[in-house]
N, C-alpha and C positions, 0 to 999 in steps of 0.2 A: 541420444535420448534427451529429449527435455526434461531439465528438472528447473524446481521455483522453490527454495527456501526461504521460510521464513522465519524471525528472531524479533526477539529484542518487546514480547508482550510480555504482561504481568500487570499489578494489581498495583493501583496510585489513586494516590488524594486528588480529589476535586482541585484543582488547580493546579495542580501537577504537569509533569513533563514527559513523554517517554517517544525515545526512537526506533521506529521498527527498522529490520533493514528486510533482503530479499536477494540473497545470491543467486543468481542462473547460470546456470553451464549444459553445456550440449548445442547450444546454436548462437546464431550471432548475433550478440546479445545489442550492439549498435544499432542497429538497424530497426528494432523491435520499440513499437512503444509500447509504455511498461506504464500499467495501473496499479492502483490501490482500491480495493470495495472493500464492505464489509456487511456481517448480516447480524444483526441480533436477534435472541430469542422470538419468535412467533412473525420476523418483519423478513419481507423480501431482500435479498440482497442487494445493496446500491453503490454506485459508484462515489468512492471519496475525494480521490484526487485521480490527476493523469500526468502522463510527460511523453511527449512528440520523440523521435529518434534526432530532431534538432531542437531538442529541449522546449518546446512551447509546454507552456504548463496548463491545468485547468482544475476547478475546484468545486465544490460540491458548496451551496449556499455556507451550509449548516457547519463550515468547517472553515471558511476564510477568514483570513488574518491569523489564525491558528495553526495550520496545519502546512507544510511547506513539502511539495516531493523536489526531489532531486535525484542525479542517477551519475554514477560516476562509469564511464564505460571501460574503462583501466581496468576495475575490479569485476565489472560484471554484476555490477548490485545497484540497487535502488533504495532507496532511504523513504521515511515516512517520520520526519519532525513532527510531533503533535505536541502543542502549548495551550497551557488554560481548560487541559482537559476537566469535560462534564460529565456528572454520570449516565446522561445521555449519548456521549459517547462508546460506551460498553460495548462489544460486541467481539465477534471474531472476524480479524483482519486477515485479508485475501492479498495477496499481489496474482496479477496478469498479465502475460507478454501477451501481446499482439500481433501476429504473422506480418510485413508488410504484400499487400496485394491481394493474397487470399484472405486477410482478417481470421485464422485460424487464430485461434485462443489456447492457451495453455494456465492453469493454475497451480498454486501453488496449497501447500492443505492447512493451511491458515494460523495462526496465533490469536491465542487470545488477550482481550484488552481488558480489566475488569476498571472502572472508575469511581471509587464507595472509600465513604471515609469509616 
């Protein structure tokens, strides 16, 4: 059984720093590549960052130079560095494996990011 946990949200200053992570277990977790979205209040859900199963990475305009994935496959978890946070960053953060071949999607049931001084 797929599962997608995620950790590490909560409530920081405009400038602030915080790291999400995202443990998966039940499939191979190597092989999957593994996003980050996120949706705020009344907005669609968008994609933040991404990472390849050989690491290529990819970033959302509105988050570069800030916001760093990374995924250690040892552990089975994915990381979500976010620096210089805005309060336009707020929302609830998603991690998503990615099937390879069939592109099946799996999620995880999010954390929340709050950004307010």
């Amino acid at each position: 059984q797929v599962q997608l946990v995620e950790s590490g949200g909560g409530l920081v200053q405009p400038g602030g720093s915080l790291r999400l992570s995202c443990a998966a277990s039940g499939f191979t977790f190597s092989v999957y590549a593994m996003s980050w979205y996120r949706q705020a209040p009344g907005k669609e859900r968008e994609l933040v960052a991404s990472i390849s199963s050989d690491g290529r990475t990819n970033y959302a305009d509105s988050v570069k130079g800030r916001f760093t994935i990374s995924r250690d496959n040892a552990k089975n978890t994915v990381y979500l560095q976010m620096n210089s946070l805005k309060p336009e960053d707020t929302a609830v953060y998603y991690c998503r494996a990615q099937r390879p071949i069939t592109r099946a999607n799996y999620w995880g049931q999010g954390t929340q990011v709050t950004v307010s001084s």
